[in-house]
DSSP file (Angstrom, degrees, kcal/mol; ACC not computed):
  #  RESIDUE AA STRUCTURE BP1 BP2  ACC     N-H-->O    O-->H-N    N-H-->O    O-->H-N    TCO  KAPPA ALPHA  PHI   PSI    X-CA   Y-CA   Z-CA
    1    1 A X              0   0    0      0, 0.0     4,-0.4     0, 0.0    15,-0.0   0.000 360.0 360.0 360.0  36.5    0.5   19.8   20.1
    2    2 A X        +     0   0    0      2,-0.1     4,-0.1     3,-0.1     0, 0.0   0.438 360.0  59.8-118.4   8.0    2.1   22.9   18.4
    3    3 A X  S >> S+     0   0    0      2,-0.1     3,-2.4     3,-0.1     4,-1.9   0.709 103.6  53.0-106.7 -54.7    2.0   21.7   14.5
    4    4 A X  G >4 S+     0   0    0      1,-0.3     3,-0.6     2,-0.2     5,-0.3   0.868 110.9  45.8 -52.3 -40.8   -2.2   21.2   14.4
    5    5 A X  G 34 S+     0   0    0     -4,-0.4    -1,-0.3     1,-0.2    -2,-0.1   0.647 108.4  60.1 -84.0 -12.0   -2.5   24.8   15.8
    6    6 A X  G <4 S+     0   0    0     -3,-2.4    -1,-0.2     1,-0.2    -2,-0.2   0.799 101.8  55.7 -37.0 -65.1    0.2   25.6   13.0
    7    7 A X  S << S-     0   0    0     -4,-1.9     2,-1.8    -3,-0.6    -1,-0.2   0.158 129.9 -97.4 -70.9  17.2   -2.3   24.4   10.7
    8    8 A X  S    S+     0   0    0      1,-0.2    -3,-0.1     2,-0.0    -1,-0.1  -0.038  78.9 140.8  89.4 -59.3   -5.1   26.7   11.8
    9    9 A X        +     0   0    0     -2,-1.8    -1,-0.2    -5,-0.3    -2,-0.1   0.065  18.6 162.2  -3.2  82.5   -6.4   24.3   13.9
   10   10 A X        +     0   0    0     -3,-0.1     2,-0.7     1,-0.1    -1,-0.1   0.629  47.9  74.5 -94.7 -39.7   -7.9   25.6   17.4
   11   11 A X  S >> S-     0   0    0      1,-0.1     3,-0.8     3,-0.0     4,-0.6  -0.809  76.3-126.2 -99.2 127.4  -10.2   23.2   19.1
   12   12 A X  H 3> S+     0   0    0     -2,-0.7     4,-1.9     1,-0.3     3,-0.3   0.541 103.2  45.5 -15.7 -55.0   -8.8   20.2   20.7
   13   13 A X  H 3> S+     0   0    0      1,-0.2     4,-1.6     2,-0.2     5,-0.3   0.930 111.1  59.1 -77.7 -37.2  -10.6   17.2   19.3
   14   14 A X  H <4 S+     0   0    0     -3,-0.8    -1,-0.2     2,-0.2    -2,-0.2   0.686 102.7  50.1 -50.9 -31.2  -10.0   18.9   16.1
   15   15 A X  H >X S+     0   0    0     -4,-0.6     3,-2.4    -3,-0.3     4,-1.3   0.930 111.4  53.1 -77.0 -61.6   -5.8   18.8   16.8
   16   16 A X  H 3X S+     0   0    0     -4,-1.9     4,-0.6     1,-0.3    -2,-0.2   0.653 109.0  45.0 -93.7  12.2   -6.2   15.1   17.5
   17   17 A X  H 3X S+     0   0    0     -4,-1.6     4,-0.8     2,-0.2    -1,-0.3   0.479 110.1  53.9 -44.7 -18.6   -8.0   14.4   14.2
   18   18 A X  H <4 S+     0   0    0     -3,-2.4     4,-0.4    -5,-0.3    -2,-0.2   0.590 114.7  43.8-100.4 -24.1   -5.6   16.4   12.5
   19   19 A X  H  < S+     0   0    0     -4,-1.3     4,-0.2     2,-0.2    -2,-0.2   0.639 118.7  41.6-110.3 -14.8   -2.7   13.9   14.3
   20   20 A X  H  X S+     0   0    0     -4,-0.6     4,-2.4    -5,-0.3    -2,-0.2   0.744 104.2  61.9-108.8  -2.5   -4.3   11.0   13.8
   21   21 A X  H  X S+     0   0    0     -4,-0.8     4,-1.5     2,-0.2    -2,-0.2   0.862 108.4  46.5 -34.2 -48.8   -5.3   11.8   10.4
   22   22 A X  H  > S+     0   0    0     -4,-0.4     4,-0.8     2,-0.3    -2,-0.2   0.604 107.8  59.7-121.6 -23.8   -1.5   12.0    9.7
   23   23 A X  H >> S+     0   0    0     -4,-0.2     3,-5.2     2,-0.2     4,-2.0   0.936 107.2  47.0 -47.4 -81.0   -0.9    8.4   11.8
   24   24 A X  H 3X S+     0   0    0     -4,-2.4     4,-1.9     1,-0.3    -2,-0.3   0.710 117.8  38.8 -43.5 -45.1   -3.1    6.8    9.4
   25   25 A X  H 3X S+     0   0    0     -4,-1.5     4,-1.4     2,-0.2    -1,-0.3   0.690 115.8  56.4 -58.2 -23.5   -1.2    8.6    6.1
   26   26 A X  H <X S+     0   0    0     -3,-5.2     4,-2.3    -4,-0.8     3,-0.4   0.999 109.8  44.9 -93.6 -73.5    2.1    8.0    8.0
   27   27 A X  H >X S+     0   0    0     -4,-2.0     4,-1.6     1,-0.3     3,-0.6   0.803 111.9  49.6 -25.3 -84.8    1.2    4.1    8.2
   28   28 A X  H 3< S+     0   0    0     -4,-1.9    -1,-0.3     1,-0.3     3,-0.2   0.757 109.6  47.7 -58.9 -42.3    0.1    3.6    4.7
   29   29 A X  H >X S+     0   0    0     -4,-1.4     4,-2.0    -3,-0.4     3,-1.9   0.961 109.8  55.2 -79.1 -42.3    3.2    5.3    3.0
   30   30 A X  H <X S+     0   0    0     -4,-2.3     4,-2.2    -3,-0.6    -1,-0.3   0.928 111.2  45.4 -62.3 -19.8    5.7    3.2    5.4
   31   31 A X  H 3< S+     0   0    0     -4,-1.6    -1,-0.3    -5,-0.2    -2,-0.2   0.265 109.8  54.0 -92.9  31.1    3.9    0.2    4.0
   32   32 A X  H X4 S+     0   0    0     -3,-1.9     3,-1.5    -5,-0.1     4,-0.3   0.726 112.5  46.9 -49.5-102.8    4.3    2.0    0.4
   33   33 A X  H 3X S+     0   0    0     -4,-2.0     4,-0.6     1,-0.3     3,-0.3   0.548 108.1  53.1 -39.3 -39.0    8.1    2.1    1.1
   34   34 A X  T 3< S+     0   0    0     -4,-2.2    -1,-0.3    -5,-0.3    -3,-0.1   0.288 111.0  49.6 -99.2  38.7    8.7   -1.3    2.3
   35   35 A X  T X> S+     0   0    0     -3,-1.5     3,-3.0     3,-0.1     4,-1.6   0.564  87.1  73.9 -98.3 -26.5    7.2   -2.5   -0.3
   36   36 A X  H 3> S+     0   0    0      1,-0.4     4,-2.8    -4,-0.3     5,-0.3   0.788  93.4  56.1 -76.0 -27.7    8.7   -0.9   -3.5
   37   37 A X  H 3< S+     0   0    0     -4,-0.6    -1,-0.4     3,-0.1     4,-0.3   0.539 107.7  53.6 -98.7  30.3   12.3   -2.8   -3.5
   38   38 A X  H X> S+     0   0    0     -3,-3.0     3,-1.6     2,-0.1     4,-0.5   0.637 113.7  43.7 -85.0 -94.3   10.0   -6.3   -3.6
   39   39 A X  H >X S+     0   0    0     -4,-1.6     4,-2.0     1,-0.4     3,-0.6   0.598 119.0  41.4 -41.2 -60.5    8.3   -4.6   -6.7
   40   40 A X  H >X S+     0   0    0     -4,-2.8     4,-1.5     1,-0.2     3,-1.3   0.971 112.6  54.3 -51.6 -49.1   11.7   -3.5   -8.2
   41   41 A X  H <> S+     0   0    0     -3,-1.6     4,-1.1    -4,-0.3    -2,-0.2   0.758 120.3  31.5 -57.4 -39.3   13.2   -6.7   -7.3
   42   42 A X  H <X S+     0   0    0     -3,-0.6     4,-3.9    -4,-0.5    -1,-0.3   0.714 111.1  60.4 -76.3 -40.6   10.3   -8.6   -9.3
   43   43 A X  H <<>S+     0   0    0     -4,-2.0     5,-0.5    -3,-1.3    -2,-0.2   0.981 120.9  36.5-100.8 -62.6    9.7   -5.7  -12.1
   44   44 A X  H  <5S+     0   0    0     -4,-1.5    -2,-0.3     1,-0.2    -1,-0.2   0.811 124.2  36.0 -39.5 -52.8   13.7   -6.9  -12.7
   45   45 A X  H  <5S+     0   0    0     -4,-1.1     2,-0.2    -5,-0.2    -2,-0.2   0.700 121.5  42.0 -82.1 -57.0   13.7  -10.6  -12.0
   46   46 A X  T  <5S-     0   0    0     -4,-3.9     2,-1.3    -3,-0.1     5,-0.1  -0.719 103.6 -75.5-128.7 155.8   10.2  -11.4  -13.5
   47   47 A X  T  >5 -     0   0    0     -2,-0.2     4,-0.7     1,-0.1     3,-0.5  -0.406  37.1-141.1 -68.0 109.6    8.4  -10.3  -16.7
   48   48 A X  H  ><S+     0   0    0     -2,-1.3     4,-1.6    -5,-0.5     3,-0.5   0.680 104.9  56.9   7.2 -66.7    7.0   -6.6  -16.2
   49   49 A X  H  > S+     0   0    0      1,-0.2     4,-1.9     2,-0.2     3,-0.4   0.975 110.0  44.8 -69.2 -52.7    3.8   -7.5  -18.0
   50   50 A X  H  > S+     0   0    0     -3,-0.5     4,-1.0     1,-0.3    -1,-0.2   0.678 113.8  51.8 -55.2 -13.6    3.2  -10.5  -15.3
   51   51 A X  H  X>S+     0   0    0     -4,-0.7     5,-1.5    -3,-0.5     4,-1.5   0.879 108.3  45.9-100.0 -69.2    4.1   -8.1  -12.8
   52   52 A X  I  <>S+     0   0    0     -4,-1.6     5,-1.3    -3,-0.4    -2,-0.2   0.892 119.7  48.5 -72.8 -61.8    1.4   -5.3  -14.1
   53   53 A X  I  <5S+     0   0    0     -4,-1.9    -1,-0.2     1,-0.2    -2,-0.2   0.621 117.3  30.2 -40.0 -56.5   -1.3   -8.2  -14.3
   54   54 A X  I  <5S+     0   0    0     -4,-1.0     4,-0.2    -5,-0.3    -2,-0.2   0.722 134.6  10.1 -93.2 -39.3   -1.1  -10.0  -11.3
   55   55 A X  I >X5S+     0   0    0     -4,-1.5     4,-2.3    -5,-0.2     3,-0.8   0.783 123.7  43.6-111.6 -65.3   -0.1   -7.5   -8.4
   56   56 A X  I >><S+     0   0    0     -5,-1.5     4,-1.9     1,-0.2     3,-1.3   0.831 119.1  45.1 -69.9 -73.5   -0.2   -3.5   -9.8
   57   57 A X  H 34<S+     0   0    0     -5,-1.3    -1,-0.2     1,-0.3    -4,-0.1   0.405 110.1  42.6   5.7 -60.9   -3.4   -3.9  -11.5
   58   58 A X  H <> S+     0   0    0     -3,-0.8     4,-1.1    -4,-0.2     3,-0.5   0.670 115.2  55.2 -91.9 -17.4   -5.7   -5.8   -9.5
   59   59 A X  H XX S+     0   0    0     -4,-2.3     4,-3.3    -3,-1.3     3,-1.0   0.932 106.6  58.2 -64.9 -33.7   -4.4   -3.2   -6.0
   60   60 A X  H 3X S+     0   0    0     -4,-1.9     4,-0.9    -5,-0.3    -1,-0.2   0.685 109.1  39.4 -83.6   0.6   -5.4   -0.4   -8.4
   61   61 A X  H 3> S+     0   0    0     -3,-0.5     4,-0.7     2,-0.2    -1,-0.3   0.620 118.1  45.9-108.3  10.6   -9.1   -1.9   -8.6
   62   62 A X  H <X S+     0   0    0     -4,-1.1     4,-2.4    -3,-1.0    -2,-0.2   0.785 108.1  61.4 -93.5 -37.0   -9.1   -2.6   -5.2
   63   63 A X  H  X S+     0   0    0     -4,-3.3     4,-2.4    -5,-0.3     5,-0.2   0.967 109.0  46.8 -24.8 -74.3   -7.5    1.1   -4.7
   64   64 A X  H  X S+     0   0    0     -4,-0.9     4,-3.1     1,-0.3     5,-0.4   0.888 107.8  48.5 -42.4 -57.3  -10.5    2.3   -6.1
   65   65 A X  H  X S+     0   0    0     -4,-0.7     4,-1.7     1,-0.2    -1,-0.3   0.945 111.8  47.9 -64.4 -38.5  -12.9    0.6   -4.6
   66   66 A X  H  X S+     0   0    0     -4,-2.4     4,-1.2     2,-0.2    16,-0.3   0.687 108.1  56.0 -66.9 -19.8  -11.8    1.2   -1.4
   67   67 A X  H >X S+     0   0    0     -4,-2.4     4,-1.4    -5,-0.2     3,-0.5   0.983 115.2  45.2 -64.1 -62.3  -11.2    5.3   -2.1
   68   68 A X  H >X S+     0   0    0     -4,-3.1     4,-2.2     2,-0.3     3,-1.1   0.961 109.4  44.0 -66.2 -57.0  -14.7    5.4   -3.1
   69   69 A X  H 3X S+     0   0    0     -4,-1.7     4,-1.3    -5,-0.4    -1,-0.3   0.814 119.0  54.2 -48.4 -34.7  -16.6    3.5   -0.5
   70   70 A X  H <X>S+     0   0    0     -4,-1.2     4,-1.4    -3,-0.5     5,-1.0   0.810 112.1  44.4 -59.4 -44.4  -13.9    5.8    2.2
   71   71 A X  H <<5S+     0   0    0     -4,-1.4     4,-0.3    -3,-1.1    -2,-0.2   0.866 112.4  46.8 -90.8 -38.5  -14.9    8.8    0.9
   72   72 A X  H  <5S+     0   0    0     -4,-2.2    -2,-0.2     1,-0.2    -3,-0.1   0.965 124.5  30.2 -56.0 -70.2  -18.5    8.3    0.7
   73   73 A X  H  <5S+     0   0    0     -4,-1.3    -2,-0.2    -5,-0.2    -1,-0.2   0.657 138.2  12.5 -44.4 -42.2  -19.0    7.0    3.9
   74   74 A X  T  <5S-     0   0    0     -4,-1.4     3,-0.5     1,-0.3     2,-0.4   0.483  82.4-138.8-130.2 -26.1  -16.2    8.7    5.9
   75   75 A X  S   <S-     0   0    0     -5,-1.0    -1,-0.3    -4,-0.3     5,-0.1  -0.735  73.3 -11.0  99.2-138.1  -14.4   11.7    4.1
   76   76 A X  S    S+     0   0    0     -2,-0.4     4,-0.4     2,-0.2    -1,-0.2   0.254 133.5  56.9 -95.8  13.8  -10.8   12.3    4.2
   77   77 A X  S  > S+     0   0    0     -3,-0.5     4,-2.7    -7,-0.2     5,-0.3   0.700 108.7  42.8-100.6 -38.5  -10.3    9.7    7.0
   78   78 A X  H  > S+     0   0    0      2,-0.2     4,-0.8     1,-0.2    -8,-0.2   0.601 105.7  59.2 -98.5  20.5  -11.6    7.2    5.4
   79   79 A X  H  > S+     0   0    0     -9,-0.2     4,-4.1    -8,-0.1    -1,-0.2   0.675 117.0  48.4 -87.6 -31.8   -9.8    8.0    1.8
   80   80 A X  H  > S+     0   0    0     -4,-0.4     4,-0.8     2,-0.2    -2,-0.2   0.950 103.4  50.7 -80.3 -32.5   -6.9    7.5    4.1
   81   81 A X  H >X S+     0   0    0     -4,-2.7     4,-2.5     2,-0.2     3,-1.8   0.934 113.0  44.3  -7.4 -80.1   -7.6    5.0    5.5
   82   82 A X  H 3X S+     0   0    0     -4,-0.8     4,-1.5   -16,-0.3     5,-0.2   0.945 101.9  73.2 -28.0 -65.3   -8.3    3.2    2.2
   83   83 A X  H 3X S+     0   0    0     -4,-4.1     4,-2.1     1,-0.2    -1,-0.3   0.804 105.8  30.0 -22.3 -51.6   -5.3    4.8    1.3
   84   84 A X  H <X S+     0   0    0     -3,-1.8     4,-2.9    -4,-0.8    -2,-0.3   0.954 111.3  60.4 -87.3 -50.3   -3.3    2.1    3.7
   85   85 A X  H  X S+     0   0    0     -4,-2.5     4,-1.7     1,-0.2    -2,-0.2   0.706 110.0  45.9 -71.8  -0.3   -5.4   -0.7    3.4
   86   86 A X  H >X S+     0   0    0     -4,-1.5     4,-1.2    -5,-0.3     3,-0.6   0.946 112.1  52.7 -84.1 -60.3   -4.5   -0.4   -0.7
   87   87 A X  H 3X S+     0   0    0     -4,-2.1     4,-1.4     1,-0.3     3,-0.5   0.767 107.1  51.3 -39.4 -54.9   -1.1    0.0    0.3
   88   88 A X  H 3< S+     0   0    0     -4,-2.9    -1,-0.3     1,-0.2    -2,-0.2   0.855 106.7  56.2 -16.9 -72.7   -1.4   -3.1    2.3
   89   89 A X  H << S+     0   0    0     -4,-1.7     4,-0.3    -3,-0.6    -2,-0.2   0.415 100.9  55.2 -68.7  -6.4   -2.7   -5.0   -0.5
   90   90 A X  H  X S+     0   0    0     -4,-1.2     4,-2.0    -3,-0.5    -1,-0.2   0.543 105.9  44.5 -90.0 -33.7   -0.3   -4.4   -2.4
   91   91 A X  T  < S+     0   0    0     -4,-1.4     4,-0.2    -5,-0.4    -2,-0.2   0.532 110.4  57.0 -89.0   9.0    2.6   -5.6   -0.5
   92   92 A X  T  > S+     0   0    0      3,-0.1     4,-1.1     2,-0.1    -2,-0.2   0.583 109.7  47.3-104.3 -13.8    0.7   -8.5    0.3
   93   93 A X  H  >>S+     0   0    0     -4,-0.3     4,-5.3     2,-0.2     5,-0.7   0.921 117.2  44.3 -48.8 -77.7    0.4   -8.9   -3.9
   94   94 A X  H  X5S+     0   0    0     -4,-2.0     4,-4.3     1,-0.3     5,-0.2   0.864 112.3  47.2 -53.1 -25.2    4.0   -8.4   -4.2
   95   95 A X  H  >5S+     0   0    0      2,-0.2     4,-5.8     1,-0.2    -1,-0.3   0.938 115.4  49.0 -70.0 -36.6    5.2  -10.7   -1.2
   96   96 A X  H  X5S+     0   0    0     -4,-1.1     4,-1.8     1,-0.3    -1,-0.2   0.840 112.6  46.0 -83.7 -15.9    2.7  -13.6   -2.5
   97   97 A X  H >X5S+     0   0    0     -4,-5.3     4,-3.0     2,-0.2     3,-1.6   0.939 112.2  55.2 -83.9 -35.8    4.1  -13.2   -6.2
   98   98 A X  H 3X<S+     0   0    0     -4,-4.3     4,-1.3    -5,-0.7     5,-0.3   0.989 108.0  48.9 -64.0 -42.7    8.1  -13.2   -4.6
   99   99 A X  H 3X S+     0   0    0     -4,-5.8     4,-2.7    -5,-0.2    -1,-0.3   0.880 112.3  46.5 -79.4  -7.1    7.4  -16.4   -3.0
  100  100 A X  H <X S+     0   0    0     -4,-1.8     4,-3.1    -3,-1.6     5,-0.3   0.872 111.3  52.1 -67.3 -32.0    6.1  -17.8   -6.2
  101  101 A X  H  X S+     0   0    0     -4,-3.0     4,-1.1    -5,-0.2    -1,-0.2   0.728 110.7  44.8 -67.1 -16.4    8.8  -16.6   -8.0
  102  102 A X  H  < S+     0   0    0     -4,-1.3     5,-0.2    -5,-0.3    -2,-0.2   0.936 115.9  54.9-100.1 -58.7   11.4  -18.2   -5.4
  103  103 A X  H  X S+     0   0    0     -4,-2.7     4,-1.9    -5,-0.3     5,-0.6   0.911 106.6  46.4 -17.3 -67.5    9.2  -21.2   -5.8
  104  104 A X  H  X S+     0   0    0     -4,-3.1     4,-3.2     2,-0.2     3,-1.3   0.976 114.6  44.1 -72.6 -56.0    9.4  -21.3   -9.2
  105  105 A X  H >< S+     0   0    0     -4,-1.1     2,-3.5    -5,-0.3     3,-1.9   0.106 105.9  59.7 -63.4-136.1   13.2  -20.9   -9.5
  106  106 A X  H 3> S+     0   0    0      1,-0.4     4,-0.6     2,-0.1    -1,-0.3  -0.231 101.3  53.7 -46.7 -19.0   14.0  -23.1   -7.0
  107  107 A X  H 3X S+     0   0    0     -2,-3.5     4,-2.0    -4,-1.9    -1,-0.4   0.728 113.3  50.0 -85.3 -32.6   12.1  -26.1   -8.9
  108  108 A X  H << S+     0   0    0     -4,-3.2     4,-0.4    -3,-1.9    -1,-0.1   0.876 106.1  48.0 -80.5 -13.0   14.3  -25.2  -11.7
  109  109 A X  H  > S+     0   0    0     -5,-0.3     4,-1.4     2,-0.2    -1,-0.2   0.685 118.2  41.0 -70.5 -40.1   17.4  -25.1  -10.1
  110  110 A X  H  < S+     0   0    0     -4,-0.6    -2,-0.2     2,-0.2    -3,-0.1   0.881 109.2  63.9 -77.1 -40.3   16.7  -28.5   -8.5
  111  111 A X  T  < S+     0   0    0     -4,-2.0    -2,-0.2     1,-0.2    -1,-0.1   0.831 107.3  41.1 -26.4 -58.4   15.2  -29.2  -12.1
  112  112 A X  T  4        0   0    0     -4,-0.4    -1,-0.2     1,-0.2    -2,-0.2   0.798 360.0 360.0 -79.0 -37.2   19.2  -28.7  -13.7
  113  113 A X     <        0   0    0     -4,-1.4    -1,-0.2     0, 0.0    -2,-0.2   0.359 360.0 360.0 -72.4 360.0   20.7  -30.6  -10.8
């Protein structure tokens, strides 16, 4: 309990908003990070533009919606919040286009044979 009081931060419930504030940001960005070599692996592997279209694209209008509707309602918890569930949705984007893509090669490999 010695970085919230760091921060200014003096009353108790106030410290552990301030630490689980920093859960929820903590969360989102490791599901950020294990997402990002599926996205390179794809942004290489598969056309870019299909890539932009299908996965980064529709997380950035769900991004949105979910920032606003968190902020309005909740503040800075719930822009973090949002903040992970985007994050979320976007490695659940990228996972569902890699297994089409392994699909898809794999009928064409079987295809050659």
């Amino acid at each position: 309990l010695w970085i919230g009081p760091f921060f200014g931060l003096k009353d108790e419930t106030r410290v552990w908003d301030f630490y689980y504030l920093g859960l929820v940001i903590s969360s989102g960005v490791l599901v950020l990070n294990l997402s990002r070599p599926l996205s390179t692996y794809l942004l290489i592997k598969t056309s870019p533009s299909k890539v932009m279209t299908q996965v980064f694209i529709p997380s950035a209008i769900v991004a949105s919606m979910l920032y606003a509707i968190g902020s309005i309602y909740f503040g800075i918890l719930g822009c973090a919040v949002g903040a992970a569930l985007a994050y979320t949705f976007l490695g659940v984007m990228l996972g569902i286009k890699f297994i089409k893509y392994r699909k898809d090669s794999m009928l064409n490999f079987m295809e050659r044979s």
